[in-house]
C-alpha positions as CSV (number, residue, x, y, z in Angstrom):
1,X,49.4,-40.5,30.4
2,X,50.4,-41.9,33.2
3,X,48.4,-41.5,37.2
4,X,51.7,-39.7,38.8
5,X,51.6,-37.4,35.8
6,X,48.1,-36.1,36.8
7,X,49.3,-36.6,40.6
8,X,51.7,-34.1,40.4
9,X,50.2,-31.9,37.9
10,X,47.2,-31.9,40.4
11,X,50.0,-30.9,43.2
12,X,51.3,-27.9,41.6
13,X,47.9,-26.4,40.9
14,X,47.7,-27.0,44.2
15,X,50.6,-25.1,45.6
16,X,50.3,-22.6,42.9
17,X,46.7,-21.9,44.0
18,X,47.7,-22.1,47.3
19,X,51.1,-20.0,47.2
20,X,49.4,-16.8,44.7
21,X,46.2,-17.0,47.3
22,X,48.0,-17.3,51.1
23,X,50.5,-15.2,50.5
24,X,49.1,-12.2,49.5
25,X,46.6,-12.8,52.5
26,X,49.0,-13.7,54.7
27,X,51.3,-9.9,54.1
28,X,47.9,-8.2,53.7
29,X,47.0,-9.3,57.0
30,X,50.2,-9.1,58.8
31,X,49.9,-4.8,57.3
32,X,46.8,-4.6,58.7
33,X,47.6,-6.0,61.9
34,X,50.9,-4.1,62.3
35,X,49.3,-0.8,61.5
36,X,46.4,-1.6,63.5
37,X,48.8,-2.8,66.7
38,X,50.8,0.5,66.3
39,X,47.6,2.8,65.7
40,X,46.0,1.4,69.3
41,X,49.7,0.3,71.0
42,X,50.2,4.5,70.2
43,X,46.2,5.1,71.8
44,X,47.2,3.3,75.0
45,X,50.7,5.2,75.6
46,X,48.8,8.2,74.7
47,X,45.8,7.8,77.0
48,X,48.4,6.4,79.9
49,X,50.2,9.9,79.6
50,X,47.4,12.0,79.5
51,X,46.3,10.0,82.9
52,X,49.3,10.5,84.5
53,X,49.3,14.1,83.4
54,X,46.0,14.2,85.4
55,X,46.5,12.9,88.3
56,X,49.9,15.0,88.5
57,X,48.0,18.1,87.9
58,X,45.5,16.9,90.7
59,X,48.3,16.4,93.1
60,X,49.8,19.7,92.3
61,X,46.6,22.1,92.4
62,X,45.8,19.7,95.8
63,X,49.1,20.8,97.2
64,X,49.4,24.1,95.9
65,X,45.8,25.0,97.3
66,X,47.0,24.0,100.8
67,X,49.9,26.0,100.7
68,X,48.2,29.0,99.4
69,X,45.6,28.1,102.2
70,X,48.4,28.5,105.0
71,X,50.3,31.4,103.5
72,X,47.2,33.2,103.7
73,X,46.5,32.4,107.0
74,X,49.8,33.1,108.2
75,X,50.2,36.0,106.6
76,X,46.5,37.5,108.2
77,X,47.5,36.4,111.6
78,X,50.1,37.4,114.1
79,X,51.7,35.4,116.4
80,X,50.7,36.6,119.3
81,X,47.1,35.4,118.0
82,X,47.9,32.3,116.6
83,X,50.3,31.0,119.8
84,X,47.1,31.3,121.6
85,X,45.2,27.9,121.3
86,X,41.9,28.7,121.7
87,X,42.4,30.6,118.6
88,X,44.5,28.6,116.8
89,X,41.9,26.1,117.2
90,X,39.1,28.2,116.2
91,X,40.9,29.2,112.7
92,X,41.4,25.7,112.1
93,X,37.8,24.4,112.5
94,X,37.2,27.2,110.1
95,X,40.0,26.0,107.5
96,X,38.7,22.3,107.5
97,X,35.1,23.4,107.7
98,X,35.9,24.3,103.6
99,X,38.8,21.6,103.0
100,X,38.9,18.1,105.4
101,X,42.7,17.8,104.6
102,X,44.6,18.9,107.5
103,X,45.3,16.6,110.2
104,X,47.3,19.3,113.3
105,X,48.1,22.5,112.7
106,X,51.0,24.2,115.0
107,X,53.0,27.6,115.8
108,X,57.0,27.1,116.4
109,X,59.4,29.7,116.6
110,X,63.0,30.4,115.4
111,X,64.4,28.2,118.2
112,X,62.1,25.5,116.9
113,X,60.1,25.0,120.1
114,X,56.2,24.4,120.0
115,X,54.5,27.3,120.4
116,X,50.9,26.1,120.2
117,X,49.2,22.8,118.5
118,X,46.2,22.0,117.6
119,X,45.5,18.5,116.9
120,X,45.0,14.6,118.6
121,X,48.6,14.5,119.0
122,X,48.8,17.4,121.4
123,X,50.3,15.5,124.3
124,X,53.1,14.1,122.1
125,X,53.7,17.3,120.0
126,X,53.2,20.0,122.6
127,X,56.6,20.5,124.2
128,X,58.9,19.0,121.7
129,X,61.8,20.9,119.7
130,X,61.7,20.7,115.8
131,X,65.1,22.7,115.6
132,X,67.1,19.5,114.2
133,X,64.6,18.6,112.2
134,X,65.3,17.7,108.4
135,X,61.9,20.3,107.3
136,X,62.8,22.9,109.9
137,X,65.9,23.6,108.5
138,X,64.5,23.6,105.0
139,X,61.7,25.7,105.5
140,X,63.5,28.1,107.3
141,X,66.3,28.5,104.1
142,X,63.4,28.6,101.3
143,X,59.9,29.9,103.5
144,X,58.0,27.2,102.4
145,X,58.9,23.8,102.7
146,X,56.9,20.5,101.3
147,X,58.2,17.5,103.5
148,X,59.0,14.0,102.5
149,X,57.0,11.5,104.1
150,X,58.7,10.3,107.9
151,X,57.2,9.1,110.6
152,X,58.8,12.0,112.9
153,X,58.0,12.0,117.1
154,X,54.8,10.7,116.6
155,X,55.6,7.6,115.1
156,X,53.3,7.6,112.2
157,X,54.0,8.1,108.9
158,X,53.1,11.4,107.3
159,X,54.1,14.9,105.8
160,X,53.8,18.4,106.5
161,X,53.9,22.0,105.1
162,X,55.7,24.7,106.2
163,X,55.5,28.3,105.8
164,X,58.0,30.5,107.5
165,X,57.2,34.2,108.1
166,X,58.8,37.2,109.3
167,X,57.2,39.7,111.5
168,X,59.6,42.2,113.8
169,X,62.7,40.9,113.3
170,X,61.7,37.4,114.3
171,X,60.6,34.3,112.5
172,X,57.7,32.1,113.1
173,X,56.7,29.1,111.4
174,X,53.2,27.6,110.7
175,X,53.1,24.1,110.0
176,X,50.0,21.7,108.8
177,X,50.3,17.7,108.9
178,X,48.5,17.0,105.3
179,X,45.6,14.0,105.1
180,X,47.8,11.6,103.3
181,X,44.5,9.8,103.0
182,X,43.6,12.6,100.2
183,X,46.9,12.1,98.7
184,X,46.2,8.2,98.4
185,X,42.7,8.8,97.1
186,X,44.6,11.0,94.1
187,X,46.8,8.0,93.1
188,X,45.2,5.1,93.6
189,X,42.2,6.6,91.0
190,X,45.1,6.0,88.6
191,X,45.2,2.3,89.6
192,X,43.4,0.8,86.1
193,X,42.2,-2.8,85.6
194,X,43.1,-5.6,87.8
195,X,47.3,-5.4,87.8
196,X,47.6,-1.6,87.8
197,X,49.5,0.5,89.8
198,X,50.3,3.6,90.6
199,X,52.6,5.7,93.7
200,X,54.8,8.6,94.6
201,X,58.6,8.1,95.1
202,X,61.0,11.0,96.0
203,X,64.2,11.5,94.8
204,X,65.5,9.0,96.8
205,X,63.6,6.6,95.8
206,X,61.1,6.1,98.8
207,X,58.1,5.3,98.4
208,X,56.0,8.5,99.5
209,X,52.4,6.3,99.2
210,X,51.1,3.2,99.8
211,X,51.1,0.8,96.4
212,X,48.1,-1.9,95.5
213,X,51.8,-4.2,95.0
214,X,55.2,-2.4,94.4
215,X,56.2,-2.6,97.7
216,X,55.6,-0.7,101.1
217,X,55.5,2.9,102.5
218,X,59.0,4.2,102.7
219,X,60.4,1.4,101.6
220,X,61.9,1.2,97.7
221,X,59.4,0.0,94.9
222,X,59.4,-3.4,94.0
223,X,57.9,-5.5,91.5
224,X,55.9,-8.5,92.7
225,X,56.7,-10.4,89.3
226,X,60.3,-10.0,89.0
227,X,61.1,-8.1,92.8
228,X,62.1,-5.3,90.8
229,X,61.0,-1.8,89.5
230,X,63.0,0.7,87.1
231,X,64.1,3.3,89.1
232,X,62.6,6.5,88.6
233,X,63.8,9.0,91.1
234,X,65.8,11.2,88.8
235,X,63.4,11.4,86.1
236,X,62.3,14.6,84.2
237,X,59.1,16.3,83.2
238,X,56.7,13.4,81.5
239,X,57.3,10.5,79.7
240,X,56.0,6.9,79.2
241,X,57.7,3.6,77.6
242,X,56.9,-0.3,77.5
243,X,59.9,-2.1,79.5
244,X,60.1,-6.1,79.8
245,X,60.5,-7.5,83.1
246,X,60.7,-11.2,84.4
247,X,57.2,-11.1,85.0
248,X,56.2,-9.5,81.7
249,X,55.7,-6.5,80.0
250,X,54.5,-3.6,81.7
251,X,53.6,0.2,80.7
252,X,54.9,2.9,82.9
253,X,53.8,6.7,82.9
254,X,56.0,9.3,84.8
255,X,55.8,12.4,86.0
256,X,57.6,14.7,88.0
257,X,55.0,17.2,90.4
258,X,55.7,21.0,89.9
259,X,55.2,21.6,94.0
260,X,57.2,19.2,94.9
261,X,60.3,16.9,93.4
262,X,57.9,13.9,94.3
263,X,57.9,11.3,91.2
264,X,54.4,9.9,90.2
265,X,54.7,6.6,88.7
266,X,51.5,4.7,87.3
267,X,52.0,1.0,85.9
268,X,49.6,-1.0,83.6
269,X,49.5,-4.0,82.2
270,X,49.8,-4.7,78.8
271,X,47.7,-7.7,78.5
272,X,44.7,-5.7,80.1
273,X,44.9,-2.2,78.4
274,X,45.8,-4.1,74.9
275,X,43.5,-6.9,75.3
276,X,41.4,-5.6,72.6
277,X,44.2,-5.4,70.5
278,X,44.9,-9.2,71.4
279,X,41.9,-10.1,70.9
280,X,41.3,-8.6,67.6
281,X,45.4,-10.8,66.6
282,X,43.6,-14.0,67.5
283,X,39.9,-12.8,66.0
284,X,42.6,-11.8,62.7
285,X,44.4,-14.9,63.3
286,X,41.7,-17.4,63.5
287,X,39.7,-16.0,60.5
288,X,42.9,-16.0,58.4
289,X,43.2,-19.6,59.4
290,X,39.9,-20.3,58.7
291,X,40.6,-18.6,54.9
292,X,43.2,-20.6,54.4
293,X,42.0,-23.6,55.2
294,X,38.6,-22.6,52.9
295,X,41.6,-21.5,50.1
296,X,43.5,-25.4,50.7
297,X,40.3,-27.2,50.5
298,X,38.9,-25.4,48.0
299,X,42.0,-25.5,45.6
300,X,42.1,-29.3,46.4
301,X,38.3,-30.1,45.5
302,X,39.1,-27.6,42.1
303,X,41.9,-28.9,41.3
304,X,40.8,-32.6,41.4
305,X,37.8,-31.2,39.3
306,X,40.1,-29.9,37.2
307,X,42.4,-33.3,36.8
308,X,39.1,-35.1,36.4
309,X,38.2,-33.3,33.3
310,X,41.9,-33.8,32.6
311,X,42.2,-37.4,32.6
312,X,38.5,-37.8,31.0
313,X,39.5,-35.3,28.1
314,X,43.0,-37.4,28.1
315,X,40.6,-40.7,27.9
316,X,38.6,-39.1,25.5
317,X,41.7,-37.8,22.9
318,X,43.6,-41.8,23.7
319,X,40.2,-43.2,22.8
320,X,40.0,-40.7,19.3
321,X,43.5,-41.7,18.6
322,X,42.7,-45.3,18.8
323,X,39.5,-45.2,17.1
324,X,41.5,-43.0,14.1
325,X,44.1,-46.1,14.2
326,X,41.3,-48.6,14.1
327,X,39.2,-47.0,11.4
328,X,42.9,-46.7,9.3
329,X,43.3,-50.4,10.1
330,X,39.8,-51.3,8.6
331,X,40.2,-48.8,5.9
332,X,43.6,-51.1,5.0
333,X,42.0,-54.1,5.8
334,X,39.2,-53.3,3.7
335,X,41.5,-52.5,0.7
336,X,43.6,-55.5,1.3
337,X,40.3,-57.9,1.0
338,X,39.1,-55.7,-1.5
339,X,42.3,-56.2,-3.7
340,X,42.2,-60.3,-2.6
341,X,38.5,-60.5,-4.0
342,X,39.6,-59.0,-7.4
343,X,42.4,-61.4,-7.0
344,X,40.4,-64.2,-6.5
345,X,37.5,-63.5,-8.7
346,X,39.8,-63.2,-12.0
347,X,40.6,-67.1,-11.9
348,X,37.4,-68.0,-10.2
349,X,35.8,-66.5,-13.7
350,X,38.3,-68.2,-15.1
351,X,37.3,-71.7,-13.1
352,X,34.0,-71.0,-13.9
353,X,34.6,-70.2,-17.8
354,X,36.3,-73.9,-18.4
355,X,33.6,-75.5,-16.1
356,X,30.7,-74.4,-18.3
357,X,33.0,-75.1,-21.2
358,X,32.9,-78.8,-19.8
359,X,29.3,-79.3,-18.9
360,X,28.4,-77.8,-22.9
361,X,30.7,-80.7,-24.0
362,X,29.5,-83.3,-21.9
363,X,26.3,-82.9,-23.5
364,X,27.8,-84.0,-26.6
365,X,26.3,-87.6,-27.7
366,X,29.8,-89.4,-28.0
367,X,31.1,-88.2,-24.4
368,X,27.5,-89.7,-22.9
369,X,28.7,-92.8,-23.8
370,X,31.6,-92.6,-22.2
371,X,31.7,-94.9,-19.0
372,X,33.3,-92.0,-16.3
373,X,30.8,-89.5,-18.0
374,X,28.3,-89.2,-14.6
375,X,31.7,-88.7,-12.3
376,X,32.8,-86.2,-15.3
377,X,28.9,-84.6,-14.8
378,X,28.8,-84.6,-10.9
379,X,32.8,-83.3,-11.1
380,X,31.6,-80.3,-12.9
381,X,28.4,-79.5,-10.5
382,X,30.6,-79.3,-7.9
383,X,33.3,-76.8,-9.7
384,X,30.1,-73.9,-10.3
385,X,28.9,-74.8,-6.7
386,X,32.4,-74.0,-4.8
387,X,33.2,-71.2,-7.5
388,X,29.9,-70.0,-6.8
389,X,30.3,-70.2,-3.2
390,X,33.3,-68.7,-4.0
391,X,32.4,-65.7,-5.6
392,X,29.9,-65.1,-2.5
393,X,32.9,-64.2,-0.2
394,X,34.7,-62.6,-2.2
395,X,31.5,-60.6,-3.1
396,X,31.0,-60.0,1.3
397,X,34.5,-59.0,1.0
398,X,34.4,-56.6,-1.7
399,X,31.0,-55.1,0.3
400,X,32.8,-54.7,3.7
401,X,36.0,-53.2,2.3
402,X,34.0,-50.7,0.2
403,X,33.8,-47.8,2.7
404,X,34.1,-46.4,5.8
405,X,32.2,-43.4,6.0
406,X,28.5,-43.6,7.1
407,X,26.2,-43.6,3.7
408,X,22.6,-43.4,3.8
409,X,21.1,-46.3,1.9
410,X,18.6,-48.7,2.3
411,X,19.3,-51.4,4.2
412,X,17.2,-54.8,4.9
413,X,18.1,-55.1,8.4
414,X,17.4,-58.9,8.5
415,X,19.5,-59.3,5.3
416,X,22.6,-57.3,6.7
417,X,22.3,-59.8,10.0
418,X,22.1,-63.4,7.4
419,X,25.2,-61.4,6.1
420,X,27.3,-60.7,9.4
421,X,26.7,-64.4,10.3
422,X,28.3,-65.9,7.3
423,X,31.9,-64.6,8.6
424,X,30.8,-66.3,11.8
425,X,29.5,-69.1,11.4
426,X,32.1,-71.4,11.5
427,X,33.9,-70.2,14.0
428,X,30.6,-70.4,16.5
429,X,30.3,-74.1,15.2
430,X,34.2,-74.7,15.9
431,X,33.3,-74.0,19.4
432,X,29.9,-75.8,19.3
433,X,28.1,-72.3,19.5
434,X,24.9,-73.1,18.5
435,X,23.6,-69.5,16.7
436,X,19.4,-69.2,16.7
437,X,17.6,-66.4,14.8
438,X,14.2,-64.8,14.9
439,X,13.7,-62.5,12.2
440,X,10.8,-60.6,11.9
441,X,9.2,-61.0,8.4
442,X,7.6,-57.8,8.2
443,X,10.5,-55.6,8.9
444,X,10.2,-52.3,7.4
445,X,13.4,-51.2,5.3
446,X,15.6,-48.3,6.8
447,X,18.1,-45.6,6.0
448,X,21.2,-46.7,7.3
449,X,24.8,-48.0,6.3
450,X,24.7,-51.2,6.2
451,X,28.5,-51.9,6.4
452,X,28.7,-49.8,9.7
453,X,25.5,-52.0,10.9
454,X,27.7,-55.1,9.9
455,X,30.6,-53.6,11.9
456,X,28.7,-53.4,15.2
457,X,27.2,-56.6,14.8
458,X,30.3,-58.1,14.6
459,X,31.5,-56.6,17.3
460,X,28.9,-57.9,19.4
461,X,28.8,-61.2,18.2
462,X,32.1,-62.0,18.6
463,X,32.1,-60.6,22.0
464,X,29.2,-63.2,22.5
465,X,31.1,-65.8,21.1
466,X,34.3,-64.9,23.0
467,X,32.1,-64.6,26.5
468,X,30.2,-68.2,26.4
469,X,34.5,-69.6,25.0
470,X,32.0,-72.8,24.6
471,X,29.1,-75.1,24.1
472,X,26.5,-72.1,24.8
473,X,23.7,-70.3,22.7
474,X,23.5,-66.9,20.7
475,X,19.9,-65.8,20.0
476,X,19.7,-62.8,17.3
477,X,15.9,-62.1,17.4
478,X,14.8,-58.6,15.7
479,X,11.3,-56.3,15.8
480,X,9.4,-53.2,14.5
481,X,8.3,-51.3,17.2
482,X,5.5,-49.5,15.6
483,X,5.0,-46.8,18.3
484,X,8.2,-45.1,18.5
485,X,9.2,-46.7,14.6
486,X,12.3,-48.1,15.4
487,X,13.8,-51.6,14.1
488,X,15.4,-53.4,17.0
489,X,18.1,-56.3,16.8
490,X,18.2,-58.4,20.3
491,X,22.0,-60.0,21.0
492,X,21.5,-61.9,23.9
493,X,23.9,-64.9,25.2
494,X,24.3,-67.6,27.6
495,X,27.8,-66.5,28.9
496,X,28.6,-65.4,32.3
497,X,26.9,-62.3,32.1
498,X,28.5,-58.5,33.2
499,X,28.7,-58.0,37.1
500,X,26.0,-54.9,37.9
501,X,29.0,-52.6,38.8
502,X,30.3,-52.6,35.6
503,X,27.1,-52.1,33.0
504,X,28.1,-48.1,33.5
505,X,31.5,-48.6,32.0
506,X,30.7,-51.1,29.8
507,X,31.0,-48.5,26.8
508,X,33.5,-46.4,27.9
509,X,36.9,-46.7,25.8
510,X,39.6,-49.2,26.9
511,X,37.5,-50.6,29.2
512,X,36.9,-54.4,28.5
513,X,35.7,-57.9,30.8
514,X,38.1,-59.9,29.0
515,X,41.7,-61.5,30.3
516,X,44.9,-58.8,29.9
517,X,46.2,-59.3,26.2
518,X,42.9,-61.2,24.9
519,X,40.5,-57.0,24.2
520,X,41.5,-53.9,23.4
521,X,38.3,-52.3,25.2
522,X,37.7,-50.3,22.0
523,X,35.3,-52.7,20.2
524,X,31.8,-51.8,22.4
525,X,33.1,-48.1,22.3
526,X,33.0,-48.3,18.3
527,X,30.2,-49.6,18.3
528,X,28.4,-47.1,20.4
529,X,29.8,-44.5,18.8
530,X,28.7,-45.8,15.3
531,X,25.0,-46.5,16.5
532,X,24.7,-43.6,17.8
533,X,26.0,-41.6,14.4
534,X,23.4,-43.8,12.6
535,X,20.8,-42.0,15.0
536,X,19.9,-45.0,17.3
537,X,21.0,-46.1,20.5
538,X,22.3,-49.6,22.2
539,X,21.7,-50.5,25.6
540,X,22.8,-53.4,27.4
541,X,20.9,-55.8,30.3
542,X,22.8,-58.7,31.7
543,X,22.6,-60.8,35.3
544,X,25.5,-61.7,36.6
545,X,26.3,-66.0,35.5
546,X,23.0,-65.6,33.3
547,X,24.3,-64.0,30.1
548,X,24.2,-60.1,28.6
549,X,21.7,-58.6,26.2
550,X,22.5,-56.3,23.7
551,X,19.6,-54.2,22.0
552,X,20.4,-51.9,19.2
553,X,17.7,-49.3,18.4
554,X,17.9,-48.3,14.7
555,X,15.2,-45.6,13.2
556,X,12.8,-46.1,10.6
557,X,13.1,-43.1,7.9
């Protein structure tokens, strides 16, 4: 077959390996990942509301202990105490001797003037008027009033509480400016990692604390990625989400206090509170590559494996086939000089009849005398030596073409080699091949087949003969090798020898030195094959421009 055959066969095992391996990977991964991402994205949300739930349930308990702290007090003092000074100031070293979160504390009456104060703004504070004041005007409609954050006479931002009570017909009001440092402290623990956030707006939208980078104190939020923050003034009860912005994603977690309609809004970033998640994509990721690179190579490596075992097994059924076709080829060959020997031997009998006929009559006394009778004599020698010499083919002929199959017999290994030579000989001398033998005398006689033996000799003669083309020298030398008792038969040649990197192929099928069109590449594969059903073994030894050797190793049994 031909190479692109193999080439794309080798391709689709490929992409078949490849396609029925990644994919499956590929889905399986991407399932894990996606429930993995929504198992932990679902963690985070869940761990950003229960935060924000937190630190809403800090501000509220903070704000709803100072207001219980001042309803209390207001409600166990009079005003005629607590519009004295020197007693207002003494119950308010004793409230922030138990909680430092109270900044002033003053007395104002209906008319919203200052009654007393107690605090380091008491030169500002002391004789101003609060009646047109947003918070005096609330607390007195509801009793207890939570401010918004303003900056009010003093100048400063901050926010107060306000508890309005009645006591004879008239109403008082005790007011307490709140630490906003406290406050701060409350949010800012719910700034995580290094791009969190987290503040108070109220319903307007006004920012109630400081930020770590929304913005400024009473000023709107706004983002320093994309100079702009969802507004979250009107929302209600809890809730988180994942919005988009210029800058990014981002994680929001909101939640209205129960003391006060301030909003608490805390901001993450994705990329910090997920980066385990991410990490774990590109850990997944990475390995996945790394699998499927191990999957590509490793179905590239098998699958060349596999097309080498192909292409040899392919090599290996070719070479079959051809060695079938030759073996029918010899088997008709065989019969066809079988049937020309029985075609020639009938009149060579016959040749050979009349020319003994002849020489009986020459010896008759009246032919002697005859004047031709010693050409008639020599005449007739000559017709039983060429009928003779004759018969000798046809009788090689009849021995080649007799069978195919191995036989065990005994064979006279320098016999069957004087026997190959004869359908050689003149040929080698046609080219001026000079052919030298050394035959051991002592040979011992084998089992073998001697026609298979004649085969591979003649292969490997003629391959001599067809190496050295002309005027060179074929040595057949053969030997008992009495320690391992095996016959060997030397072949060696003065040809151009076999370059070194190709003695390895040298037997394999279709492989051959000679020009394109002059070998098949089957004859040394034969022959191998043959030897080695005979239970020996050839090897070869050549120098490259100083000839080959051929050894054939035949047992003695």
């Amino acid at each position: 077959m031909e190479k692109s055959y193999f080439t794309r066969l080798q391709w689709q095992i490929i992409t078949t390996i490849i396609t029925f391996s990644v994919v499956p990977l590929v889905v399986l991964g991407g399932v894990i990942y996606h429930q993995f991402s929504s198992s932990y994205t679902a963690n985070v949300l869940e761990s950003l509301k229960t935060l924000v739930e937190n630190r809403r349930a800090s501000l509220d308990l903070f704000l709803e202990e100072r207001v219980a702290q001042l309803t209390t007090l207001a409600g166990t003092h009079t005003l005629e105490k607590l519009r004295d000074e020197d007693y207002l100031h003494k119950v308010f070293n004793i409230i922030q001797a138990h909680s430092r979160s109270y900044i002033d504390l003053g007395v104002i009456n209906e008319e919203g003037d200052h009654l007393a104060y107690v605090g380091p703004y008491h030169s500002i504070l002391k004789g101003v008027n609060y009646k047109n004041e947003e918070w005096f005007s609330a607390v007195m409609a509801s009793g207890v009033h939570i401010s918004d954050v303003f900056t009010g006479f003093r100048k400063i931002p901050h926010f107060v509480i306000a508890i309005m009570v009645r006591e004879r017909n008239k109403n008082w009001i005790l007011r307490a400016t709140i630490d906003s440092e406290i406050v701060e402290n409350i949010v800012r623990a719910a700034w995580i990692g290094k791009r969190g956030d987290a503040f108070i707006v109220n319903r307007q939208n006004i920012l109630q604390t400081n930020p770590r980078f929304c913005g400024k104190l009473l000023e709107p939020p706004s983002c320093p990625e994309s100079f702009y923050c969802p507004d979250y003034s009107a929302a209600v009860g809890t809730r988180v989400e994942r919005i988009s912005l210029k800058g990014g994603d981002r994680l929001f977690g909101v939640s209205v206090l129960h003391t006060k309609q301030w909003v608490l809004v805390v901001m993450e970033d994705p990329s910090e509170q997920l980066s385990p998640l991410f990490t774990a994509r590109y850990l997944g990721v990475l390995i996945g590559l790394g699998g499927i690179l191990v999957i590509v190579v490793g179905a590239f490596f098998t699958s060349r494996a596999m097309m080498k075992e192909l292409e040899e097994a392919e090599r290996k059924r070719a070479a079959s086939e051809d060695m079938a076709i030759q073996s029918s080829k010899m088997a008709a060959l065989g019969k066809m000089a079988a049937g020309i020997a029985h075609e020639i031997n009938n009149p060579l009998a016959v040749i050979g009849e009349k020319a003994g006929w002849m020489k009986d009559l020459l010896k008759k006394e009246d032919l002697r005398q005859s004047k031709n009778f010693q050409e008639f004599a020599d005449a007739v020698e000559k017709i039983e030596f060429h009928v003779n010499r004759a018969k000798k083919i046809t009788h090689r002929l009849l021995s080649f073409g007799r069978r195919l199959e191995p036989v065990a017999e005994r064979v006279e290994v320098n016999q069957t080699v004087q026997d190959t030579l004869e359908f050689l000989i003149n040929e080698a001398r046609y080219r001026n091949i000079e052919i030298k033998t050394e035959l051991a005398p002592d040979l011992p006689v084998i089992t073998s087949d001697s026609s298979q033996l004649q085969q591979v000799l003649l292969n490997i003669i003629n391959n001599s003969i067809d190496a050295i083309g002309k005027n060179g020298v074929i040595r057949i030398k053969t030997h008992y090798l009495e320690k391992v008792n095996r016959v060997a038969i030397e072949i060696s040649d003065t040809g151009p020898g076999i370059p070194k990197h190709m003695l390895d192929k040298i037997f394999d099928p279709f492989f051959t030195t000679k020009e394109v069109g002059k070998g098949t590449g089957l004859g040394l594969s034969i022959s191998y094959s043959i030897v080695e059903k005979l239970g020996g073994k050839i090897i070869v030894a050549s120098e490259e421009g100083k000839g080959a050797t051929f050894t054939i190793y035949l047992p003695v049994t």
